[in-house]
mmCIF file of the N, C-alpha and C atoms, coordinates in Angstrom:
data_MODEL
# 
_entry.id   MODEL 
# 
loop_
_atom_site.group_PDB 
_atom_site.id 
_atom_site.type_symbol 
_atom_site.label_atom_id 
_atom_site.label_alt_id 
_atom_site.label_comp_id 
_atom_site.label_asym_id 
_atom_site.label_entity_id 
_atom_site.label_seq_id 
_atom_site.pdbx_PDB_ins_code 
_atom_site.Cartn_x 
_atom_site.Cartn_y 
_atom_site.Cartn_z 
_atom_site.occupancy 
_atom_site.B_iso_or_equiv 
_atom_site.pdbx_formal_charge 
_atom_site.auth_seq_id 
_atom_site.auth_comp_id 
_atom_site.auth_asym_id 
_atom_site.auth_atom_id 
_atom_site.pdbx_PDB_model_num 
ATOM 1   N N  . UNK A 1 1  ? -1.245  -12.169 -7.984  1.00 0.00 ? 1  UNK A N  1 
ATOM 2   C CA . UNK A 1 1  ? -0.993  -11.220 -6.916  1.00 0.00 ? 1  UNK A CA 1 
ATOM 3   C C  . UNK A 1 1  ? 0.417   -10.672 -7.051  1.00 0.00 ? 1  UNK A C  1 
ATOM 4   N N  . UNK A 1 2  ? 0.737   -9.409  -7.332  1.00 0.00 ? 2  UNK A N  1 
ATOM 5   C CA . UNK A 1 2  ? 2.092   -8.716  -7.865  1.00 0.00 ? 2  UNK A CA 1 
ATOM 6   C C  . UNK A 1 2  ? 2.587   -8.641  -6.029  1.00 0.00 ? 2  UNK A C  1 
ATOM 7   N N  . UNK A 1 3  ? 3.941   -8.420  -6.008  1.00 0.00 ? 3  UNK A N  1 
ATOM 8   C CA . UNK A 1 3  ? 4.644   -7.844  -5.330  1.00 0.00 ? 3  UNK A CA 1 
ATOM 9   C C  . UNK A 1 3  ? 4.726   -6.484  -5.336  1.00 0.00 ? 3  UNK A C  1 
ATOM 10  N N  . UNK A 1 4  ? 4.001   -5.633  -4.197  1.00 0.00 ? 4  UNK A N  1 
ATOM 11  C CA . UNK A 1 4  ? 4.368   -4.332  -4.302  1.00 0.00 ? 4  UNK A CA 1 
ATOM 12  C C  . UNK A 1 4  ? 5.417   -3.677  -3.026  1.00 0.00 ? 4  UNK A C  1 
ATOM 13  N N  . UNK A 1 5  ? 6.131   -2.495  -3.398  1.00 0.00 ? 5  UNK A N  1 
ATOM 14  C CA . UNK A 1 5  ? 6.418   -1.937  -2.542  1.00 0.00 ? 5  UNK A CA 1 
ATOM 15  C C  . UNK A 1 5  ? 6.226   -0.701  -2.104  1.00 0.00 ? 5  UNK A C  1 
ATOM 16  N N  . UNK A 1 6  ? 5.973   -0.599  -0.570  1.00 0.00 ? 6  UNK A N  1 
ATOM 17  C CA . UNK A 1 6  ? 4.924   0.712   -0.421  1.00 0.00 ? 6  UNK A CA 1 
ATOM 18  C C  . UNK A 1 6  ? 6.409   1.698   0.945   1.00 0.00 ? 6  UNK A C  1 
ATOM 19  N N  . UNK A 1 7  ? 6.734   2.540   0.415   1.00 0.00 ? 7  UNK A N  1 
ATOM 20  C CA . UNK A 1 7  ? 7.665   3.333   1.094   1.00 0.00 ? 7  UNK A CA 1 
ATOM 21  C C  . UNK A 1 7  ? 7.058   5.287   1.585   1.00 0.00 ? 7  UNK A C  1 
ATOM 22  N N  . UNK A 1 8  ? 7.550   5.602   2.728   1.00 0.00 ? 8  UNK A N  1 
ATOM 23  C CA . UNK A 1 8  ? 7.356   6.772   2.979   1.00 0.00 ? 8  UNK A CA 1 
ATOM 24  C C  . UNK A 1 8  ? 8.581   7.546   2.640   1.00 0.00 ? 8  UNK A C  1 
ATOM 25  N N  . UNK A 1 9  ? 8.417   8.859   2.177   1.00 0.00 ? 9  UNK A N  1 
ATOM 26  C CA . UNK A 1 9  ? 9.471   9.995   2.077   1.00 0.00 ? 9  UNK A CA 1 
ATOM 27  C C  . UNK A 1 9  ? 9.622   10.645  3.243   1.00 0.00 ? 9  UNK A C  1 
ATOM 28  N N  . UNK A 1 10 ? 10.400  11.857  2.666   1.00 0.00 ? 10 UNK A N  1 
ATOM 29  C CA . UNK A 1 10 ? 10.724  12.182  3.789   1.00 0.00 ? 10 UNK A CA 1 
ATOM 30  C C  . UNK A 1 10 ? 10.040  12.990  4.941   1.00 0.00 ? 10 UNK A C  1 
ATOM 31  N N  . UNK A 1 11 ? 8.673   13.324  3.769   1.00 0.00 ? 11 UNK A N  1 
ATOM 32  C CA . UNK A 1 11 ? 7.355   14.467  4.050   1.00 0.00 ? 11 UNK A CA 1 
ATOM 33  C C  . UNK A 1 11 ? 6.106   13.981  4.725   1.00 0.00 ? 11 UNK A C  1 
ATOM 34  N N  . UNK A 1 12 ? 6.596   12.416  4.969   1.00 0.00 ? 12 UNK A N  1 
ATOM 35  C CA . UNK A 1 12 ? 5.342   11.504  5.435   1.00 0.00 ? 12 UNK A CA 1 
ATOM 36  C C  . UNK A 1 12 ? 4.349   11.145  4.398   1.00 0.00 ? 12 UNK A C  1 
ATOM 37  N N  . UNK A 1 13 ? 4.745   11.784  3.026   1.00 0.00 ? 13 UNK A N  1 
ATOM 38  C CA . UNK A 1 13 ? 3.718   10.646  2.151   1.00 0.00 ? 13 UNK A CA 1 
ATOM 39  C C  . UNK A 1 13 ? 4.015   9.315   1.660   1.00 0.00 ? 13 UNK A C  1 
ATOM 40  N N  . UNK A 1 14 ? 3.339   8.619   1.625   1.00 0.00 ? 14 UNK A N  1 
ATOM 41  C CA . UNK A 1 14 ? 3.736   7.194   1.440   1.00 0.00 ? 14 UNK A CA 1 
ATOM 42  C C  . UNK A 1 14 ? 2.832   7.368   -0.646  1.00 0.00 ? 14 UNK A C  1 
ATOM 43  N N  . UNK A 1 15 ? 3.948   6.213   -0.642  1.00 0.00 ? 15 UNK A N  1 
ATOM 44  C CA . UNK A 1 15 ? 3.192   5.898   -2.593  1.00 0.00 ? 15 UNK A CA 1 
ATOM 45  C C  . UNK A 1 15 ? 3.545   4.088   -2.342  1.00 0.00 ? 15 UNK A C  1 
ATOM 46  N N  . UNK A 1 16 ? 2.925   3.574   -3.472  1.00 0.00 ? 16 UNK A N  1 
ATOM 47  C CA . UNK A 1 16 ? 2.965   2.298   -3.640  1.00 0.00 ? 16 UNK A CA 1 
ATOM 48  C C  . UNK A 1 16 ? 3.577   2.110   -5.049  1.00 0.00 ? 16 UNK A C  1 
ATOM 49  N N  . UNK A 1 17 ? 4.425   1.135   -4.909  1.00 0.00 ? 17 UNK A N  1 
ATOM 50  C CA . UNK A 1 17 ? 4.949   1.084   -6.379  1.00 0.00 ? 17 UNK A CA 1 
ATOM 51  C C  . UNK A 1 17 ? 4.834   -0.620  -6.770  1.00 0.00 ? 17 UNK A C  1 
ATOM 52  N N  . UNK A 1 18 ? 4.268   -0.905  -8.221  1.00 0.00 ? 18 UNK A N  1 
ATOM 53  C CA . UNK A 1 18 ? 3.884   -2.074  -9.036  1.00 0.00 ? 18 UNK A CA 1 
ATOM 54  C C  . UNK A 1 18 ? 5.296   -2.156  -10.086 1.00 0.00 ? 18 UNK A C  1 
ATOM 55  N N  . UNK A 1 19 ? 5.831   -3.156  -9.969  1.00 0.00 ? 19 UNK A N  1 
ATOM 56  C CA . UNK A 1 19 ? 6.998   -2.877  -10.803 1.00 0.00 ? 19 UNK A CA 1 
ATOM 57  C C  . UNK A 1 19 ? 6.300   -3.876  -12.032 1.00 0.00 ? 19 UNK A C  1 
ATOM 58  N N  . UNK A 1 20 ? 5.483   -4.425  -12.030 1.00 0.00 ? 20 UNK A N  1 
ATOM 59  C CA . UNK A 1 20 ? 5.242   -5.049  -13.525 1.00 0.00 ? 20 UNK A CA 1 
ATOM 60  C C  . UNK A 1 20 ? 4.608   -4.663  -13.761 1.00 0.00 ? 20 UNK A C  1 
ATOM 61  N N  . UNK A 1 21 ? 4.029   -3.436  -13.430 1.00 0.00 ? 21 UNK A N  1 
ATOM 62  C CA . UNK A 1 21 ? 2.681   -2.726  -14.175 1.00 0.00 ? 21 UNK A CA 1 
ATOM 63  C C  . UNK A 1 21 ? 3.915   -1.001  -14.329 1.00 0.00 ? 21 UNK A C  1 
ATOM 64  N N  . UNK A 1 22 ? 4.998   -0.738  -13.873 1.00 0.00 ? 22 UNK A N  1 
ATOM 65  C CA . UNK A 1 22 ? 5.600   0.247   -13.753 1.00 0.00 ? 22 UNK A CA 1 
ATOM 66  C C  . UNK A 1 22 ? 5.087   1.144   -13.186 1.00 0.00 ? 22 UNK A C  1 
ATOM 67  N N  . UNK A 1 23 ? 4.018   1.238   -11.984 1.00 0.00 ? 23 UNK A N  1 
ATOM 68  C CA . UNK A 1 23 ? 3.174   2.174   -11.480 1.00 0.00 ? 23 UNK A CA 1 
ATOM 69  C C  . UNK A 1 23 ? 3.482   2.444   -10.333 1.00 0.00 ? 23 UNK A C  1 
ATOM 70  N N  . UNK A 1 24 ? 3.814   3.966   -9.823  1.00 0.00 ? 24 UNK A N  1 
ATOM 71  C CA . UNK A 1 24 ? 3.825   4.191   -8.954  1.00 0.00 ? 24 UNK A CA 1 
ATOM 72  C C  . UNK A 1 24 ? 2.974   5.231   -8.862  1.00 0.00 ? 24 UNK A C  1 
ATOM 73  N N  . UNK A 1 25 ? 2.487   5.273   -7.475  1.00 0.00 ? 25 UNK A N  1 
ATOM 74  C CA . UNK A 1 25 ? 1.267   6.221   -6.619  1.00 0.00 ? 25 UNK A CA 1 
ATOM 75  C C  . UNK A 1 25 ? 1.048   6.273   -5.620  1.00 0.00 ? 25 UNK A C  1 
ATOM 76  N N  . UNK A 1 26 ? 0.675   7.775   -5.264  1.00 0.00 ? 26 UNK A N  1 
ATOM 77  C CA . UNK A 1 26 ? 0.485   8.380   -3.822  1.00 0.00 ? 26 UNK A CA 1 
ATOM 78  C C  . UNK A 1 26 ? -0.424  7.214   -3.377  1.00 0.00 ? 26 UNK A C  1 
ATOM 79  N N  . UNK A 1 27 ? -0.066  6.543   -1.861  1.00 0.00 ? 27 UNK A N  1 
ATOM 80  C CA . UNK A 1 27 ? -0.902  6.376   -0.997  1.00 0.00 ? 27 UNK A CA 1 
ATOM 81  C C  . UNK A 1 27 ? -2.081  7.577   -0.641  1.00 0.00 ? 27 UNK A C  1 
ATOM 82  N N  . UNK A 1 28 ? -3.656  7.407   -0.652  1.00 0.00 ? 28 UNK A N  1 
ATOM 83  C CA . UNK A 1 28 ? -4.523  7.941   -0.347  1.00 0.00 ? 28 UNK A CA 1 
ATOM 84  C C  . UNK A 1 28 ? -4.847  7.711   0.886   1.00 0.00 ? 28 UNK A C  1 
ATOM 85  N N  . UNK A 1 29 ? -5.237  6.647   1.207   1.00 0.00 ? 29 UNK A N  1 
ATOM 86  C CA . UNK A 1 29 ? -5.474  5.964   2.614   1.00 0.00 ? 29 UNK A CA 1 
ATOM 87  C C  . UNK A 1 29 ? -5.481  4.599   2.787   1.00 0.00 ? 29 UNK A C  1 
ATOM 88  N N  . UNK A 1 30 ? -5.286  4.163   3.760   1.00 0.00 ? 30 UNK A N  1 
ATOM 89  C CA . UNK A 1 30 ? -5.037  2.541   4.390   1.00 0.00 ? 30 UNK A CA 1 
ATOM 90  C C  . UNK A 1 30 ? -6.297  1.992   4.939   1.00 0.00 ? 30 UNK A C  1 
ATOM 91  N N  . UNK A 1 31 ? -6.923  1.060   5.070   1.00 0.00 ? 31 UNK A N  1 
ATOM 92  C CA . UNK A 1 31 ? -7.902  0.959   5.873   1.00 0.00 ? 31 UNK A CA 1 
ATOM 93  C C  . UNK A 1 31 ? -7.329  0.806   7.270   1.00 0.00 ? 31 UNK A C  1 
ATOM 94  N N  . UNK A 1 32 ? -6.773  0.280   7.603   1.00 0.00 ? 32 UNK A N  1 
ATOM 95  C CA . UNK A 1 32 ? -6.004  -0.377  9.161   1.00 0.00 ? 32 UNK A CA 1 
ATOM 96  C C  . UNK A 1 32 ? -4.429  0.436   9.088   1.00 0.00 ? 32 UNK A C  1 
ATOM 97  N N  . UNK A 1 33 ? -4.571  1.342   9.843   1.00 0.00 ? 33 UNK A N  1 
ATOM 98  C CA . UNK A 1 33 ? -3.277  2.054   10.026  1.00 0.00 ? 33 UNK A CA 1 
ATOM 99  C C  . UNK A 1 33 ? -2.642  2.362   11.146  1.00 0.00 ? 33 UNK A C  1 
ATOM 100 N N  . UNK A 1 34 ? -3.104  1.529   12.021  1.00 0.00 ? 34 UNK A N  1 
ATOM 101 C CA . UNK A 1 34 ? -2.564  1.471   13.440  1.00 0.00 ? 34 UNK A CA 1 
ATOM 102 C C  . UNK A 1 34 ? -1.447  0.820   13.750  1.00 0.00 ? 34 UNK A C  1 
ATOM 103 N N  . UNK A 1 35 ? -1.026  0.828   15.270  1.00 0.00 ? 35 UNK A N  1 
ATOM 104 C CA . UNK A 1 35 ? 0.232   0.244   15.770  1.00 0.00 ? 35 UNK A CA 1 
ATOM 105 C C  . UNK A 1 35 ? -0.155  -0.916  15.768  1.00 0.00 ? 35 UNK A C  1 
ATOM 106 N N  . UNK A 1 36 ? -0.962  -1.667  15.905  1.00 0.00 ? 36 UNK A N  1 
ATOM 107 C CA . UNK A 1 36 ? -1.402  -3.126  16.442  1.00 0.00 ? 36 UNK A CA 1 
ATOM 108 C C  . UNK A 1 36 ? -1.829  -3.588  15.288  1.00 0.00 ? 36 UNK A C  1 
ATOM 109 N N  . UNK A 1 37 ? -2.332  -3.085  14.376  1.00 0.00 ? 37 UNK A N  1 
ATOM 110 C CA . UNK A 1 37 ? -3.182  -3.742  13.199  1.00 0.00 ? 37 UNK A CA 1 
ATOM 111 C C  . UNK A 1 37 ? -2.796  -2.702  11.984  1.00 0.00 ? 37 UNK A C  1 
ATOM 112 N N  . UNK A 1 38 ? -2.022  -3.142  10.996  1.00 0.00 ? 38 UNK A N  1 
ATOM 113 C CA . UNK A 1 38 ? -2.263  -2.248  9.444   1.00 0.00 ? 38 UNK A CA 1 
ATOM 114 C C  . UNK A 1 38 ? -2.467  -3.029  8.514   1.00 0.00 ? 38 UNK A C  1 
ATOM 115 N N  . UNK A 1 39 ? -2.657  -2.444  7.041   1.00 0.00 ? 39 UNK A N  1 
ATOM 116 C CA . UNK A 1 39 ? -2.844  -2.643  6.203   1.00 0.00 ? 39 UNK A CA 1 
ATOM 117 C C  . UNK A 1 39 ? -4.451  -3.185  5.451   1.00 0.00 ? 39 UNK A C  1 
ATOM 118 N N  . UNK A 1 40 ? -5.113  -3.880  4.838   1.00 0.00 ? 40 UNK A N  1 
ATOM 119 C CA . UNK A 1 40 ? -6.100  -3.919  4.323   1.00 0.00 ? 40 UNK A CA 1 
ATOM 120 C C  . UNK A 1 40 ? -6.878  -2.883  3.182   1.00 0.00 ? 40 UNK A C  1 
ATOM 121 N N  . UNK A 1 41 ? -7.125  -2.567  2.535   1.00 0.00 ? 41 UNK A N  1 
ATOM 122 C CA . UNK A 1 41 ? -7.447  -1.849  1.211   1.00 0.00 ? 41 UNK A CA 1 
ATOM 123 C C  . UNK A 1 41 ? -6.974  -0.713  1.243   1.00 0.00 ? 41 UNK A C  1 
ATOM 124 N N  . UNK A 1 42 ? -6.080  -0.522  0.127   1.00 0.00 ? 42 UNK A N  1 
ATOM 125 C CA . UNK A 1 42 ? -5.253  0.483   -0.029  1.00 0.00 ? 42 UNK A CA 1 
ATOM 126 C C  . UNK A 1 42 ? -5.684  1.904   -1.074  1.00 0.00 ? 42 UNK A C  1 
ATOM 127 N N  . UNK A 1 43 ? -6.025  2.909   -0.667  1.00 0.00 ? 43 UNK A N  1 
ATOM 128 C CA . UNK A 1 43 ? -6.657  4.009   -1.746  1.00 0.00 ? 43 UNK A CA 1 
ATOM 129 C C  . UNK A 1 43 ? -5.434  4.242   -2.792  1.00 0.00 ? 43 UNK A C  1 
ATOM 130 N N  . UNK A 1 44 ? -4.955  4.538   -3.925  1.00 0.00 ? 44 UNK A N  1 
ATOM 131 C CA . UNK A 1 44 ? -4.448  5.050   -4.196  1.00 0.00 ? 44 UNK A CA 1 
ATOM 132 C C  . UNK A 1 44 ? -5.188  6.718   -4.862  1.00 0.00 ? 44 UNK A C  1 
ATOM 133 N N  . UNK A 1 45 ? -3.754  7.642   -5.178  1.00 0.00 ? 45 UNK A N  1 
ATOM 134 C CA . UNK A 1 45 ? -4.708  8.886   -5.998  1.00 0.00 ? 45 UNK A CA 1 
ATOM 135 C C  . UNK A 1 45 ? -4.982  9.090   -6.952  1.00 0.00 ? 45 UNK A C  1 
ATOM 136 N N  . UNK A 1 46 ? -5.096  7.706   -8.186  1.00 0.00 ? 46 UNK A N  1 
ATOM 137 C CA . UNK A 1 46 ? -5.559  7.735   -8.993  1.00 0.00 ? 46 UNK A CA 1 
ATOM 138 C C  . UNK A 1 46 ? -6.809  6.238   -9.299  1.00 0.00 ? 46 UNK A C  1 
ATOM 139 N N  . UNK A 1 47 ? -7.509  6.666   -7.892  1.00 0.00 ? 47 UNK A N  1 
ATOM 140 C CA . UNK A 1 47 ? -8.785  6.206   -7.735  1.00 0.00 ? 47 UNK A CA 1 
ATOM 141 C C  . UNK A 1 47 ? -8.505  4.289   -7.496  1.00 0.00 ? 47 UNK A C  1 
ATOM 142 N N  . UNK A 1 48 ? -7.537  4.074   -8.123  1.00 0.00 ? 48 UNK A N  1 
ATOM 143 C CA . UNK A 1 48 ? -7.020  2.351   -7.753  1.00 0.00 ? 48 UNK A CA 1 
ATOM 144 C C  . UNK A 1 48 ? -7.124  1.743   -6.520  1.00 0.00 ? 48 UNK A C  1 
ATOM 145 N N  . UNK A 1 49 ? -6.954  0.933   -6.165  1.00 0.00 ? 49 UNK A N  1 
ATOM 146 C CA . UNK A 1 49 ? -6.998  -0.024  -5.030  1.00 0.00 ? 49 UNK A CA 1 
ATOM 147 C C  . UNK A 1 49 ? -6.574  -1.334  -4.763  1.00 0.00 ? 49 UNK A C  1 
ATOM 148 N N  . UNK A 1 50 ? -5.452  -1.885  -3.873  1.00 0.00 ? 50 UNK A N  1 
ATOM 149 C CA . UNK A 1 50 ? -5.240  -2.906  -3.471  1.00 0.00 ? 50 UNK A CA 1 
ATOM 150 C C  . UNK A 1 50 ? -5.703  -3.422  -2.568  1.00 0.00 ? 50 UNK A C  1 
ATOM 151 N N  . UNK A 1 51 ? -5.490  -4.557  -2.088  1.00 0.00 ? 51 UNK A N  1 
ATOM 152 C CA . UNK A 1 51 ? -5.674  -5.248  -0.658  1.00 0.00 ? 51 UNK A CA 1 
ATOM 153 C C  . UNK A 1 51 ? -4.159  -6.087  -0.674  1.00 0.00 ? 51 UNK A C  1 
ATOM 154 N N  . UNK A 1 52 ? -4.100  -5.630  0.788   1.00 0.00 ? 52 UNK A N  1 
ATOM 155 C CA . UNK A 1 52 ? -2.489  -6.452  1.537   1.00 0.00 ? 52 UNK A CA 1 
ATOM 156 C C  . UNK A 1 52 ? -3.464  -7.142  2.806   1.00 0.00 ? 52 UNK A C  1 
ATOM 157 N N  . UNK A 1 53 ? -3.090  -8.143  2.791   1.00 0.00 ? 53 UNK A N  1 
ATOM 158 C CA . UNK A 1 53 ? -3.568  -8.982  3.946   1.00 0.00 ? 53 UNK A CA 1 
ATOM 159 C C  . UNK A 1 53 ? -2.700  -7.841  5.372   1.00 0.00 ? 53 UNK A C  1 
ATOM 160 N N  . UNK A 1 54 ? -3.830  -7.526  6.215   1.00 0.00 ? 54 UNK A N  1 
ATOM 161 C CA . UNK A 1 54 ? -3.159  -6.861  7.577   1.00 0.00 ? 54 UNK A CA 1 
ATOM 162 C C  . UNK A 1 54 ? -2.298  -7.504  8.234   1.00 0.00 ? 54 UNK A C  1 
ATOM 163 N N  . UNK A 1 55 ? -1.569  -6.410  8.808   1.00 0.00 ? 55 UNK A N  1 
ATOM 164 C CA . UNK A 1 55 ? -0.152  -7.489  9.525   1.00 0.00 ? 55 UNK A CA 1 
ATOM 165 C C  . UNK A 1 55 ? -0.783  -6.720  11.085  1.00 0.00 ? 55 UNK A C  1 
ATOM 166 N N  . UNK A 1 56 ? -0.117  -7.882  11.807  1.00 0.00 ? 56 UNK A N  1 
ATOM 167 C CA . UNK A 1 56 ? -0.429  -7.126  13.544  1.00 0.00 ? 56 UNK A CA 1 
ATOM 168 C C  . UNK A 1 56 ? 0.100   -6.282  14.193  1.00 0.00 ? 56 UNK A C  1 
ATOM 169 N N  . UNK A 1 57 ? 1.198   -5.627  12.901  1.00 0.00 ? 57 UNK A N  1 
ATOM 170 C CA . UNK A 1 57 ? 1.957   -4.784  13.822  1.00 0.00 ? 57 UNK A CA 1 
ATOM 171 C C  . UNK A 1 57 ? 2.568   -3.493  12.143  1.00 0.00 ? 57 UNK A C  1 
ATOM 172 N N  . UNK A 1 58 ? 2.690   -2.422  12.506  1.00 0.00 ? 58 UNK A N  1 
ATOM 173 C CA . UNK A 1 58 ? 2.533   -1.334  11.566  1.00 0.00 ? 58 UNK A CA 1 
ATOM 174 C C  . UNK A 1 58 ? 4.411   -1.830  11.231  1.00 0.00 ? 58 UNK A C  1 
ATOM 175 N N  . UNK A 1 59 ? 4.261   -1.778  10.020  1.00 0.00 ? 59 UNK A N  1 
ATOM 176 C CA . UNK A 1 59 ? 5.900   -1.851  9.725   1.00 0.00 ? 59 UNK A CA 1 
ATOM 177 C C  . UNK A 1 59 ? 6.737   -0.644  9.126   1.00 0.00 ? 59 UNK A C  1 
ATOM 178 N N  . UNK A 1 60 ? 8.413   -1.464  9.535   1.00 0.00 ? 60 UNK A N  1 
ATOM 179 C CA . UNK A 1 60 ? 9.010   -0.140  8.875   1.00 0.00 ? 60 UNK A CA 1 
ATOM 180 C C  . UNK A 1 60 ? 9.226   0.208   7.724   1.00 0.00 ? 60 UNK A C  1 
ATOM 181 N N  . UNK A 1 61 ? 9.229   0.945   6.963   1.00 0.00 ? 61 UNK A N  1 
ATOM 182 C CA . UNK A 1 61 ? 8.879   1.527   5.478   1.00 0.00 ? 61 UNK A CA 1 
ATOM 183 C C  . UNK A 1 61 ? 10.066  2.001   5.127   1.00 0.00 ? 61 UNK A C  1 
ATOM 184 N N  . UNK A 1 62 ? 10.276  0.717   3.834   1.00 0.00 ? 62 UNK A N  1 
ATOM 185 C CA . UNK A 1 62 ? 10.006  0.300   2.975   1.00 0.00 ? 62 UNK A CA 1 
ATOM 186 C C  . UNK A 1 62 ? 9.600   -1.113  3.288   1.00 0.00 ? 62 UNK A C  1 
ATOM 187 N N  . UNK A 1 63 ? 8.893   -1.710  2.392   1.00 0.00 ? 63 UNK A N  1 
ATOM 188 C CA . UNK A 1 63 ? 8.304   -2.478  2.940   1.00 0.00 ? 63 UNK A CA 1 
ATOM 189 C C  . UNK A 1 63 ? 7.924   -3.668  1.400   1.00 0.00 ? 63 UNK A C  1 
ATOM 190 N N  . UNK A 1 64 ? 8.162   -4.561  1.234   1.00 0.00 ? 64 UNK A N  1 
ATOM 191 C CA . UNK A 1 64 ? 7.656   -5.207  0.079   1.00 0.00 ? 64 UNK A CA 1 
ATOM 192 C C  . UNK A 1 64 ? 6.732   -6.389  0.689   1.00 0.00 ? 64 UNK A C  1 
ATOM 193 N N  . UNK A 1 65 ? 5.122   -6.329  0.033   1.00 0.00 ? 65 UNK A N  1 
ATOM 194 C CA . UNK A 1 65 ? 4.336   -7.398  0.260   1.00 0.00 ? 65 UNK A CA 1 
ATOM 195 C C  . UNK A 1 65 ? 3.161   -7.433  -1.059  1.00 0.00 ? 65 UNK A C  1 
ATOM 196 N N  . UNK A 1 66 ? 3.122   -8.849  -0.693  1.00 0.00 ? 66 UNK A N  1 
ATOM 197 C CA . UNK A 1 66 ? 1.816   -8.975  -1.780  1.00 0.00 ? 66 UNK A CA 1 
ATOM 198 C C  . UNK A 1 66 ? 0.257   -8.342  -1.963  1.00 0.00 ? 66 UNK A C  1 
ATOM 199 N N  . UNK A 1 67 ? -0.212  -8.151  -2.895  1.00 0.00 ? 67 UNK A N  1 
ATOM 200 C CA . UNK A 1 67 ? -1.036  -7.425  -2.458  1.00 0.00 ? 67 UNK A CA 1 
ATOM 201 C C  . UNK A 1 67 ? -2.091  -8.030  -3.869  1.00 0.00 ? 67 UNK A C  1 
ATOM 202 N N  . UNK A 1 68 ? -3.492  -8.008  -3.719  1.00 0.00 ? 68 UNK A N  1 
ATOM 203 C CA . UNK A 1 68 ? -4.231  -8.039  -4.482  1.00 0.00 ? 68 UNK A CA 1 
ATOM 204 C C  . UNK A 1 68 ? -5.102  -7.266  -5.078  1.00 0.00 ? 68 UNK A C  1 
ATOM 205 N N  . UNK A 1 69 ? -5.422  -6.955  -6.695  1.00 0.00 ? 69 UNK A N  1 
ATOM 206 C CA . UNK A 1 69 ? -6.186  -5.547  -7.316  1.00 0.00 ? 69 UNK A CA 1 
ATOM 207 C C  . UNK A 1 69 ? -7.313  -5.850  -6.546  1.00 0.00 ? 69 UNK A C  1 
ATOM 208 N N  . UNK A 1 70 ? -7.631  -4.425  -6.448  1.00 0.00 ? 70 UNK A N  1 
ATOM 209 C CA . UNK A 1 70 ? -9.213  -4.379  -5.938  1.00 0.00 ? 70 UNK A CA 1 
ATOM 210 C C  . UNK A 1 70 ? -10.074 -3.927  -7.090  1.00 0.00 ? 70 UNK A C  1 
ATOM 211 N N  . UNK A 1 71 ? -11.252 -3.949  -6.353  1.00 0.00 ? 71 UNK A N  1 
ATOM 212 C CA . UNK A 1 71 ? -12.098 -3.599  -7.370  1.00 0.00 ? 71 UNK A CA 1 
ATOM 213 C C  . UNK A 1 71 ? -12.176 -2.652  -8.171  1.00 0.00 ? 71 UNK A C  1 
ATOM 214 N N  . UNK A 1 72 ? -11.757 -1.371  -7.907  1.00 0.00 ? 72 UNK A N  1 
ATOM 215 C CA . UNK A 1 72 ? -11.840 0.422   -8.774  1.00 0.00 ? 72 UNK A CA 1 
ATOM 216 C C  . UNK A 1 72 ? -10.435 -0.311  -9.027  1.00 0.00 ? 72 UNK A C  1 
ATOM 217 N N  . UNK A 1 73 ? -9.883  -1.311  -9.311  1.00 0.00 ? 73 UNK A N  1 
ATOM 218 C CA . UNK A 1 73 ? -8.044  -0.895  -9.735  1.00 0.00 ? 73 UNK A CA 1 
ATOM 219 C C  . UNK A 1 73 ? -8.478  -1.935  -10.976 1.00 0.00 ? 73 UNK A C  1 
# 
């Protein structure tokens, strides 16, 4: 399970970045993107996918957590 870090600019897009794979990419969508509940399978835009265990509360960005490949990744 890599350490990723997932940050927003200044335009509101968020990307995720893999530093041992050197990959960075647009966030596509989150499954859980609320105030009370985020995170859980992560789209990226080149069809990839993580999973971050959801946290109970939406955090501030930048943000480093573990995360596991999904299946299309």
């Amino acid at each position: 399970m890599p350490n990723v870090m997932i940050r927003k600019d200044e335009a509101g897009k968020m990307t995720l970045y893999v530093a041992k794979r050197d990959l960075e990419e647009d966030i596509v969508s989150i499954e859980h993107e609320a105030e009370d509940r985020w995170g859980g399978e992560i789209t990226l835009a080149d069809g990839s996918s993580y999973y971050v265990e959801p946290l109970t509360a939406a955090p501030s960005l930048p943000i480093t957590v573990r995360a596991k490949r999904g299946e299309a990744g």
